[in-house]
TIVEX-382726 format. One record per residue (C-alpha): residue in three letters; x, y, z. Coordinates in Angstrom, 1 decimal. Layout:
<nodes>
<node res="ALA" east="X" north="Y" up="Z"/>
...
</nodes>
This chain:
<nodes>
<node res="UNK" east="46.4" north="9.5" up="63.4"/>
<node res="UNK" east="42.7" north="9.3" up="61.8"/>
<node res="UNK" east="42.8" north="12.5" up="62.2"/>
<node res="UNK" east="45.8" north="13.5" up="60.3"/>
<node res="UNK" east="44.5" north="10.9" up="57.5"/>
<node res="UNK" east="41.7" north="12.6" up="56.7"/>
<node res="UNK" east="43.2" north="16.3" up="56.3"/>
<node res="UNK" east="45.7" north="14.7" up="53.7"/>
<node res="UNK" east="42.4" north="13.3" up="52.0"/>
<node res="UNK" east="40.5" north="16.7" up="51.8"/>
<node res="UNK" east="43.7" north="18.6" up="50.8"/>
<node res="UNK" east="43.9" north="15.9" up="47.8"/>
<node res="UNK" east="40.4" north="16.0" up="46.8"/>
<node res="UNK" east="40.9" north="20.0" up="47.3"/>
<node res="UNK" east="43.7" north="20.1" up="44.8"/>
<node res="UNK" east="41.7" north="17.5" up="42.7"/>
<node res="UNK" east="38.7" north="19.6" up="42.3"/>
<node res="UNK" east="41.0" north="23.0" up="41.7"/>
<node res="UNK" east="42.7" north="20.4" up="38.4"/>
<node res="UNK" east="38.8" north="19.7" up="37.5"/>
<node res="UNK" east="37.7" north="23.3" up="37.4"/>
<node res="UNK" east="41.1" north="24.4" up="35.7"/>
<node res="UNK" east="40.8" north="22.1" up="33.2"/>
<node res="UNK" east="37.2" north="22.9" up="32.3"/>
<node res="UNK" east="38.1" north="26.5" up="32.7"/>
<node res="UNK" east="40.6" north="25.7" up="29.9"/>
<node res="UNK" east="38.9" north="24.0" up="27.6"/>
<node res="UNK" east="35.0" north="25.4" up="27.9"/>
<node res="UNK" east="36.0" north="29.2" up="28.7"/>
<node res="UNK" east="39.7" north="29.1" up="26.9"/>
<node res="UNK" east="39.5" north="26.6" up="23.9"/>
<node res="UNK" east="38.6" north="29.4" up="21.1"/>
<node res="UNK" east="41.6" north="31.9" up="22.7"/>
<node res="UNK" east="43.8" north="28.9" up="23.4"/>
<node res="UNK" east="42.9" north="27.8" up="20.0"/>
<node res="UNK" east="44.0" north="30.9" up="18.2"/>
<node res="UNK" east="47.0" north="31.8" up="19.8"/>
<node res="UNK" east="50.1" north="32.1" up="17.1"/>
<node res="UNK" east="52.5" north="29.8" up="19.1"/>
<node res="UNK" east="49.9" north="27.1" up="19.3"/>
<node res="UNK" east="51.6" north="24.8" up="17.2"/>
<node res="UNK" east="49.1" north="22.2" up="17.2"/>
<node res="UNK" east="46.9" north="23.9" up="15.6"/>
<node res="UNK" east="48.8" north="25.2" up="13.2"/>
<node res="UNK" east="49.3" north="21.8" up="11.9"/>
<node res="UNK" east="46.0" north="20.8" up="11.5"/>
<node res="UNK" east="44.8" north="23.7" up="9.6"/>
<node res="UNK" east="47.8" north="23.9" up="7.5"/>
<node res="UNK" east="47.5" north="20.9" up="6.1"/>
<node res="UNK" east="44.0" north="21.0" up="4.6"/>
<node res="UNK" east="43.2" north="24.2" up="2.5"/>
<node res="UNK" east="41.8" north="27.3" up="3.8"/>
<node res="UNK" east="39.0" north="29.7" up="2.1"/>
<node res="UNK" east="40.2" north="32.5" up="-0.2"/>
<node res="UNK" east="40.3" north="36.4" up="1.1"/>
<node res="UNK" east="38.6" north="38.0" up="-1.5"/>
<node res="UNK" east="38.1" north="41.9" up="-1.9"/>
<node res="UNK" east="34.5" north="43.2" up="-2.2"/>
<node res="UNK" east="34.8" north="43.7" up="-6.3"/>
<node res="UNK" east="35.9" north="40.4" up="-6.4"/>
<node res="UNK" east="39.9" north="40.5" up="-6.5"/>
<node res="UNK" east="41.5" north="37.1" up="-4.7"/>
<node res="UNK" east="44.3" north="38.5" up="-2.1"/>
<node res="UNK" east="44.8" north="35.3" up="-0.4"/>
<node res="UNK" east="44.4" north="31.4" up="-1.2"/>
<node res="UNK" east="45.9" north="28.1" up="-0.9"/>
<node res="UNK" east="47.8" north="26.1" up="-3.1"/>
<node res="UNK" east="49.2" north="22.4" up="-2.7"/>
<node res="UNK" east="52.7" north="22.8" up="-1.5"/>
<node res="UNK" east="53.8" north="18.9" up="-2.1"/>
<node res="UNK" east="55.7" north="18.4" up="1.0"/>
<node res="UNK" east="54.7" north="17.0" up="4.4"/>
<node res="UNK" east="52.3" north="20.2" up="5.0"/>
<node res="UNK" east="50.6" north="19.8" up="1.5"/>
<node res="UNK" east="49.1" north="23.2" up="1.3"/>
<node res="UNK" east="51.0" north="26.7" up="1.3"/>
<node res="UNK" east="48.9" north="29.8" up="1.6"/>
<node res="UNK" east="49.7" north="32.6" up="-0.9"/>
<node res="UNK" east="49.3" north="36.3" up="-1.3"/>
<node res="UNK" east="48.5" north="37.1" up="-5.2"/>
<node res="UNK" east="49.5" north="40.7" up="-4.8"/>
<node res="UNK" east="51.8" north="40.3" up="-2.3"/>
<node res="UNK" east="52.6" north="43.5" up="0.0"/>
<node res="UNK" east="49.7" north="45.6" up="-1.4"/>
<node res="UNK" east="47.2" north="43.9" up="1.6"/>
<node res="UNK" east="49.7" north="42.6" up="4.2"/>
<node res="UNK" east="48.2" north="44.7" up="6.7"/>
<node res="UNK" east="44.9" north="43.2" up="5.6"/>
<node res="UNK" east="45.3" north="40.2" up="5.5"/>
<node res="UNK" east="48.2" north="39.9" up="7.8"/>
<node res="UNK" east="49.7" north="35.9" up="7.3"/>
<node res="UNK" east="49.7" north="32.6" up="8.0"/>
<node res="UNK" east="53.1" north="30.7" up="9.1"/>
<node res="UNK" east="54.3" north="27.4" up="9.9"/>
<node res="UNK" east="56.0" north="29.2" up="12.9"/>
<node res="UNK" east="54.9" north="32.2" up="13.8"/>
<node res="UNK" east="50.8" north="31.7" up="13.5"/>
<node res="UNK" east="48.8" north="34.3" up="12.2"/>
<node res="UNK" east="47.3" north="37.4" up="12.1"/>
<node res="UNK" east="45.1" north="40.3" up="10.5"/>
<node res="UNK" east="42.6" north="38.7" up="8.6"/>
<node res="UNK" east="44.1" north="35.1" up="8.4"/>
<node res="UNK" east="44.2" north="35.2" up="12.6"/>
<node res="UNK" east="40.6" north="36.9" up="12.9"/>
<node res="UNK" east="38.8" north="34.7" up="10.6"/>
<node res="UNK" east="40.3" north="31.7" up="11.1"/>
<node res="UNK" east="37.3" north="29.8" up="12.1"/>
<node res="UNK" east="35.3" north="31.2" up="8.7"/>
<node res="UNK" east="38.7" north="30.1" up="6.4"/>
<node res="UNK" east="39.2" north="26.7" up="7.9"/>
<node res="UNK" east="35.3" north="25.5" up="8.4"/>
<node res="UNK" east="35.5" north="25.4" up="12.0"/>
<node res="UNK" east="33.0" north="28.5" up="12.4"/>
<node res="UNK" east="29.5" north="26.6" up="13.9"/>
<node res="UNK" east="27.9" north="28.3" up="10.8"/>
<node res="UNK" east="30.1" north="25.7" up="9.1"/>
<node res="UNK" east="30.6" north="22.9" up="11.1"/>
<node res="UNK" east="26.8" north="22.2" up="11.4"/>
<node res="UNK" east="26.5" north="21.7" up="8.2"/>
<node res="UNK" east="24.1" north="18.6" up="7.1"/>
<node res="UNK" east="25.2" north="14.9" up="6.2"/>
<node res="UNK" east="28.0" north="16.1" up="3.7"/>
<node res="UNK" east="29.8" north="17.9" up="6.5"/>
<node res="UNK" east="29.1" north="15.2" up="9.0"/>
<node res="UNK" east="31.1" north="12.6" up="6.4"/>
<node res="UNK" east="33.8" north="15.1" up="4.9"/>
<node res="UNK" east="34.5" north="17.0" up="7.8"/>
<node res="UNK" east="34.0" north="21.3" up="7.9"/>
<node res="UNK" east="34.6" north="22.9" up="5.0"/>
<node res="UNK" east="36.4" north="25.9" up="4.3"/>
<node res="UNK" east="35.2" north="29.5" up="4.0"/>
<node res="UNK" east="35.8" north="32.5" up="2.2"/>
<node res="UNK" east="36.2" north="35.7" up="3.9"/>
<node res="UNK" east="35.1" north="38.6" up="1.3"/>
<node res="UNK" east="36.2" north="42.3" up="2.9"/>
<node res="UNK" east="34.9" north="46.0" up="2.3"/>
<node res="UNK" east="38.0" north="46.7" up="0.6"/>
<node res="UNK" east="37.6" north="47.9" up="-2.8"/>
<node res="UNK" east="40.6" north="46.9" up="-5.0"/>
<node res="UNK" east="40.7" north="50.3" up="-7.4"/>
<node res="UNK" east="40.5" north="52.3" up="-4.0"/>
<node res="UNK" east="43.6" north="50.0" up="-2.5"/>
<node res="UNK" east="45.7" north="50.7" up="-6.0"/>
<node res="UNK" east="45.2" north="54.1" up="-5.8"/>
<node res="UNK" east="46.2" north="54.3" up="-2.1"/>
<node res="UNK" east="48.8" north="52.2" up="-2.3"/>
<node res="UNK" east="49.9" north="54.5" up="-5.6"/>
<node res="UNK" east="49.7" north="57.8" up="-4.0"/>
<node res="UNK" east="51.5" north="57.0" up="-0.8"/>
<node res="UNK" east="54.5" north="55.7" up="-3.2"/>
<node res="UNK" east="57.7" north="55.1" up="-1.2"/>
<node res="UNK" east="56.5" north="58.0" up="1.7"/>
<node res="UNK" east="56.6" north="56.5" up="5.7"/>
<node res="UNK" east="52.8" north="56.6" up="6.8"/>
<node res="UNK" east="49.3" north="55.5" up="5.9"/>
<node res="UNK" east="46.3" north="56.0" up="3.6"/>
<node res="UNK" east="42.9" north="55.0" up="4.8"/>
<node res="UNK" east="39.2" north="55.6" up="3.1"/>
<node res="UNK" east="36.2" north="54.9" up="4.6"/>
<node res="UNK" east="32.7" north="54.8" up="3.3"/>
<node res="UNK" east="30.8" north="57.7" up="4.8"/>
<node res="UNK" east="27.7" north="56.3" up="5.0"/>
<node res="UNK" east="28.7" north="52.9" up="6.4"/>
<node res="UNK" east="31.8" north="53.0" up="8.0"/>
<node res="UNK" east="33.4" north="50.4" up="6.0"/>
<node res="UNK" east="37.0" north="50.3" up="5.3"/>
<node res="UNK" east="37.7" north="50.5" up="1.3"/>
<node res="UNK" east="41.4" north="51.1" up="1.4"/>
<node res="UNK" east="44.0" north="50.9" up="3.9"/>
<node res="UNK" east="47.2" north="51.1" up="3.0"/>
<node res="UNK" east="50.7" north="51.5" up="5.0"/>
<node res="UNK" east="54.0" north="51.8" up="4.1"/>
<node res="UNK" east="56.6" north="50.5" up="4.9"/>
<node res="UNK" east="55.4" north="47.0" up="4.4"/>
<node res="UNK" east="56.1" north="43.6" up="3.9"/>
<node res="UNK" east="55.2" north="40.8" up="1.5"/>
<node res="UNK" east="53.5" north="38.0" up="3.4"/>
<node res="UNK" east="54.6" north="35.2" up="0.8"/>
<node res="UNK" east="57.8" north="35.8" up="2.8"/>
<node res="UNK" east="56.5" north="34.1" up="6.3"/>
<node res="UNK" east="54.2" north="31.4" up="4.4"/>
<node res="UNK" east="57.2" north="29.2" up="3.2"/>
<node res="UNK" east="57.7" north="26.0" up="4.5"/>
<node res="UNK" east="61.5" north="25.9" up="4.8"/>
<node res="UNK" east="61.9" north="26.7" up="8.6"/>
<node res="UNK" east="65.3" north="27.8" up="8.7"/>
<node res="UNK" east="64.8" north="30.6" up="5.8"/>
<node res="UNK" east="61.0" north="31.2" up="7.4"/>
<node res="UNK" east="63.4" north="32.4" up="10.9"/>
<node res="UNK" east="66.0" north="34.0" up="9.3"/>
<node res="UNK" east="63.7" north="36.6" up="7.4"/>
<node res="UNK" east="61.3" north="36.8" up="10.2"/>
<node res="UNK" east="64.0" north="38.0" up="12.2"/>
<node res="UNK" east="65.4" north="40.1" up="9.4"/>
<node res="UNK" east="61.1" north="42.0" up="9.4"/>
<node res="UNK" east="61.0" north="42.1" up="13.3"/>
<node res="UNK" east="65.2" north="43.6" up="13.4"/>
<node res="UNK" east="63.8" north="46.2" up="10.3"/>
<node res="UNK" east="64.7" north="50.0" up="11.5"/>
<node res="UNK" east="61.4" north="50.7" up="9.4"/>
<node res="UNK" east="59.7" north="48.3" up="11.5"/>
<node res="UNK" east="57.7" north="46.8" up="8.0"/>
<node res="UNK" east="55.5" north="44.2" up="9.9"/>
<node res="UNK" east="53.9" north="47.5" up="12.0"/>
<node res="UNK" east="50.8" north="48.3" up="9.9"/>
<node res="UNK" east="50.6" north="51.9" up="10.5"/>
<node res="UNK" east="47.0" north="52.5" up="9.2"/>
<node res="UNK" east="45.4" north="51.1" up="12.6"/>
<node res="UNK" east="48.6" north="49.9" up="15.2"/>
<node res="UNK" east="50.1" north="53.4" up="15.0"/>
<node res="UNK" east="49.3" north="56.9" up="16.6"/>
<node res="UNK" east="49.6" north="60.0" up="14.7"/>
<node res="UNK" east="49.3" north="63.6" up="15.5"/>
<node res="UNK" east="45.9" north="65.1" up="13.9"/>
<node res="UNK" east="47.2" north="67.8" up="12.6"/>
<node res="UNK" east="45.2" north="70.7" up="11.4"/>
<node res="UNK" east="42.2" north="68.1" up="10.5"/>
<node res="UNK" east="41.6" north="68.4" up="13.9"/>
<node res="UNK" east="40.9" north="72.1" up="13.9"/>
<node res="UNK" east="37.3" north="71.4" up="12.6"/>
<node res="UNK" east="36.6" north="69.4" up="16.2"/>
<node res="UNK" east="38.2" north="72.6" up="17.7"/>
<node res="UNK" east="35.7" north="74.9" up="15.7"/>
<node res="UNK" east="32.5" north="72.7" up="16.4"/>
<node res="UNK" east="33.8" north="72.3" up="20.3"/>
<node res="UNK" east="33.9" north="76.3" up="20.1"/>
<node res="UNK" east="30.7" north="77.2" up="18.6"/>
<node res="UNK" east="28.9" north="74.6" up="20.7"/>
<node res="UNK" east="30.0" north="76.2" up="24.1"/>
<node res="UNK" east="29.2" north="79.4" up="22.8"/>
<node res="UNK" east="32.7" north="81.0" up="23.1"/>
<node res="UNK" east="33.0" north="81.8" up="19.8"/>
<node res="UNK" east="30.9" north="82.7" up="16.9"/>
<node res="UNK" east="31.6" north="82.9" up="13.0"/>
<node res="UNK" east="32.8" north="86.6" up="13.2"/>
<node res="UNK" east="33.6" north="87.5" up="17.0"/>
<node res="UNK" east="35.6" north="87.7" up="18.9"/>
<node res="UNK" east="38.5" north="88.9" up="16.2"/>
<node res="UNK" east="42.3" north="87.4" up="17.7"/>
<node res="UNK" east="44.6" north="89.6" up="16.9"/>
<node res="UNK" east="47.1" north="89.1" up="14.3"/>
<node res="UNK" east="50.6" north="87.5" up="15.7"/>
<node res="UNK" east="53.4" north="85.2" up="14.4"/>
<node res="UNK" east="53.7" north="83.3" up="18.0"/>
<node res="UNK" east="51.7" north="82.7" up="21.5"/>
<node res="UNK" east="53.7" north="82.0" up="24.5"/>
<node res="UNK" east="52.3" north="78.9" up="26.1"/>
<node res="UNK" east="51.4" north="79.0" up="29.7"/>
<node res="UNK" east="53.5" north="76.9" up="33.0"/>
<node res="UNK" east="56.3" north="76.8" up="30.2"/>
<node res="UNK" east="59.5" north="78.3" up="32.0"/>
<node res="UNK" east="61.6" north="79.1" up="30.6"/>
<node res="UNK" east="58.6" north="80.3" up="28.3"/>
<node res="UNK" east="57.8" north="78.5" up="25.2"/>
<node res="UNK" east="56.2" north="79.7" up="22.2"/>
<node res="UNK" east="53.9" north="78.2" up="20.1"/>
<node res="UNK" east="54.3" north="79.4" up="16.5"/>
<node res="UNK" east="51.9" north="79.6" up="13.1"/>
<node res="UNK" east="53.2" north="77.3" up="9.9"/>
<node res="UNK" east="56.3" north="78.6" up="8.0"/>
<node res="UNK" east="59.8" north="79.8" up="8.1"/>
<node res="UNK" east="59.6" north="82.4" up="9.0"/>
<node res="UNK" east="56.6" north="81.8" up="11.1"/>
<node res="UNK" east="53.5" north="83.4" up="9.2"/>
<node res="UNK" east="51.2" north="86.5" up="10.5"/>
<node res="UNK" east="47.2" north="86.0" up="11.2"/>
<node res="UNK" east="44.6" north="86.4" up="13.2"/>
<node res="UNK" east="41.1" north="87.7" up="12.8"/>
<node res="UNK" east="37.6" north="86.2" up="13.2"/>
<node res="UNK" east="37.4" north="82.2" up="14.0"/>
<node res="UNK" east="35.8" north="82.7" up="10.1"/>
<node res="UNK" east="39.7" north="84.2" up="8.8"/>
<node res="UNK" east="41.6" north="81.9" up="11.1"/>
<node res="UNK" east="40.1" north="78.7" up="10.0"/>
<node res="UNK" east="40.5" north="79.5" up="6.5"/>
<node res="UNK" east="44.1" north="80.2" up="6.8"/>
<node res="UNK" east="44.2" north="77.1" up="9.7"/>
<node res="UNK" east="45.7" north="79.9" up="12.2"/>
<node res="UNK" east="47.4" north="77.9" up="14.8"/>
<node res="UNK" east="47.8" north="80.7" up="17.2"/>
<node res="UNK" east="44.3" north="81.2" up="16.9"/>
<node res="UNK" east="43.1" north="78.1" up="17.6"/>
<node res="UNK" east="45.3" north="77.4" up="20.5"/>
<node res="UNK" east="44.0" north="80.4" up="22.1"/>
<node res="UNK" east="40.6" north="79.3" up="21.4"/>
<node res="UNK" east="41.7" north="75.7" up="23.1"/>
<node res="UNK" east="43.1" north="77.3" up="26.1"/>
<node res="UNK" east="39.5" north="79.6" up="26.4"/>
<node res="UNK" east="37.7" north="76.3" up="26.3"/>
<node res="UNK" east="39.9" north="74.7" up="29.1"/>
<node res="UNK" east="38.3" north="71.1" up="29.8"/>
<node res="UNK" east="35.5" north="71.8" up="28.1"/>
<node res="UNK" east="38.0" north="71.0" up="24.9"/>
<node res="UNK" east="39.0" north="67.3" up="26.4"/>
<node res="UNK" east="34.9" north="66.7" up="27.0"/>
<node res="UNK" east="33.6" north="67.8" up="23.4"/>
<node res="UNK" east="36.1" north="65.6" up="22.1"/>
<node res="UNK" east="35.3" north="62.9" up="23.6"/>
<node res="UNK" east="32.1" north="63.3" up="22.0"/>
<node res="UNK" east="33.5" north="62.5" up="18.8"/>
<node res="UNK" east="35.3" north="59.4" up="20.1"/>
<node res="UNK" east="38.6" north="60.7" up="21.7"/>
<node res="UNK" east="39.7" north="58.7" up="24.9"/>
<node res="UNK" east="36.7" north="56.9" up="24.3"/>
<node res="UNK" east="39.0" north="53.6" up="23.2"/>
<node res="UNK" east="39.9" north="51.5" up="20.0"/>
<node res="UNK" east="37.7" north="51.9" up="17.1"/>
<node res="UNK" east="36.1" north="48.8" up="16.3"/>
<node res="UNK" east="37.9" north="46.7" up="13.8"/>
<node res="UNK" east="37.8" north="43.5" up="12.7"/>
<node res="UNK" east="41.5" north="42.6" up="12.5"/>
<node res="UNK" east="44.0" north="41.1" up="15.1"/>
<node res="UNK" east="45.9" north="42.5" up="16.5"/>
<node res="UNK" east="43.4" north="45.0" up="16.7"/>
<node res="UNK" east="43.5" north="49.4" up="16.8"/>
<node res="UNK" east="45.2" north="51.2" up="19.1"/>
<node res="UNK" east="42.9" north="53.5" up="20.8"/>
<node res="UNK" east="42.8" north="57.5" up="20.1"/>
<node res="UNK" east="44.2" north="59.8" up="22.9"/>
<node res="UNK" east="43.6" north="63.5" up="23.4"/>
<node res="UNK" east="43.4" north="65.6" up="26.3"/>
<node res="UNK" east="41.7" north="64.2" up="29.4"/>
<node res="UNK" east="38.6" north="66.1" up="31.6"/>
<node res="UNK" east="40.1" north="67.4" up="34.4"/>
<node res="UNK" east="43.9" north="67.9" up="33.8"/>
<node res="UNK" east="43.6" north="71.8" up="31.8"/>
<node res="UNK" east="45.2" north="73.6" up="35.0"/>
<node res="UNK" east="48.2" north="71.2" up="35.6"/>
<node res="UNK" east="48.6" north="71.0" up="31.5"/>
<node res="UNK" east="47.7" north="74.0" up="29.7"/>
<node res="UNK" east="50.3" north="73.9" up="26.9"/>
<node res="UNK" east="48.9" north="69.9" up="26.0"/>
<node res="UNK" east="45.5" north="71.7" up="25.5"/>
<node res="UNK" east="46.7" north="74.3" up="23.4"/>
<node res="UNK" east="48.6" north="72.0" up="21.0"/>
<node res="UNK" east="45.8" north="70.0" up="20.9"/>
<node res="UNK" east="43.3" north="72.3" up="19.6"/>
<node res="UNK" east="45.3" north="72.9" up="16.7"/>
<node res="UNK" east="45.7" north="68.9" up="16.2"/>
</nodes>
């Protein structure tokens, strides 16, 4: 019997010390993800009733604030220029939580960054103050994106060349972000819905969630790839002149064709093809290469994961042809040398 008694005791302090360590697990290790989660409700609460820091671009232009709401939440966040930097500054919502810029700097726009909270005696007696978040974006650069790209499906992004820094990014379709700060629950769900249900998917912000195909960009890689491994030079070997390549392990066979309609004629040095961009060209230059493509390209950050950005929910990572794989997938290589 005493013996019975005393495994029920160590399986009860067992499952009492697992409770312990899950609960500090959750709330040492797990508080700041816990914390930031969109369907934690709790917090949403708290930090929409007391105002967060602007988003301000780097020249100085205000792209998101708060104003008092006067209702139960007493603050509403706002988006001066509306749809212009909704995949910047993603939103905040009574509802659905937050994202971009709102969800990644949370801690910095509501005061709860330790930079903030450990303030002196002003912050001990008033509590953390908010933040501002100022970005790279440059707010001429972000008209003019968002001005050239008009009503067109796809994305505009500039970078500074010397830093890295984002100074437009613009996608379209898009959404206006005052839409999913209202406080009217019932309207909030019925045009979240309405954004999510979209054929244009508007919430996807194409500039950094999406993939795209590199097109003939990607031909400089192909070139610098070439030269490198030596298979190539400026002026030999010279490709002869064709409208179409078939592509190998394609069967029935498949042919891979230069731009136009009819399909144009070239050919020549690697110097004559890449000034016309020569597809047929530079697919035979990618199948010559083999892996040797897929490994110089990782060089320049293919397969090599998500580019770093600041923004949640953050990039999708780049994918090209992977070391190893050329015999089973020799047409993949070719199409990807010409991007």
């Amino acid at each position: 019997m005493n013996g019975g008694i005393r495994r029920v005791g160590f399986a009860l302090i067992g499952l009492m010390l697992l409770l312990a360590g899950q609960l500090t697990y959750l709330q040492l290790a797990r508080s700041r993800e816990l914390n930031h989660k969109p369907g934690n409700f709790r917090v949403s609460v708290s930090q929409l009733r007391k105002p967060r820091g602007e988003i301000i671009t780097a020249d100085g232009v205000v792209v998101a604030r708060s104003v008092l709401s006067h209702d139960e939440w007493k603050y509403r966040r706002v988006y001066p220029h509306g749809q212009e930097y909704a995949a910047i500054t993603g939103f905040q919502s009574i509802v659905y939580g937050s994202t971009g810029v709102e969800n990644q700097d949370d801690a910095a726009l509501t005061g709860s960054d330790l930079h903030f909270s450990l303030g002196g005696l002003d912050t001990i007696i008033k509590g953390p103050q908010s933040g501002n978040v100022v970005l790279t974006i440059n707010s001429a650069a972000q008209d003019a994106a968002m001005a050239a790209l008009g009503n067109r499906t796809g994305s505009v992004i500039v970078l500074d060349v010397h830093t890295g820094a984002i100074v437009a990014m613009y996608s379209n379709p898009t959404f206006d972000p005052n839409l999913l700060a209202v406080h009217d629950t019932n309207a909030l769900t019925k045009l979240y819905n309405a954004l999510v249900k979209a054929p244009d998917n508007p919430m996807l912000p194409r500039a950094y969630r999406e993939r795209y195909p590199a097109g003939s960009t990607f031909k400089v890689i192909t070139t610098a790839i070439a030269l490198g491994a030596g298979i190539v030079t400026p002026t030999t070997p010279v490709f002869p002149a064709v409208t179409q390549i078939p592509l190998p392990l394609t069967s029935p066979v498949r042919f891979l064709n230069n731009f136009g309609s009819p399909p144009e004629r070239c050919g020549g040095t690697l110097t004559d093809s890449f000034t016309v961009s020569c597809n047929t060209t530079f697919a035979q230059i990618g199948l010559q290469l083999q892996d040797q493509l897929a490994t110089g390209a990782q060089v320049f950050g293919l397969n090599e994961g998500a580019p770093p950005l600041d923004l949640k929910p953050g990039a999708v990572s780049s994918v090209g042809p992977k070391p190893g794989t050329f015999k089973q997938t020799q047409p993949l290589f070719a199409l990807a040398a010409i991007g």
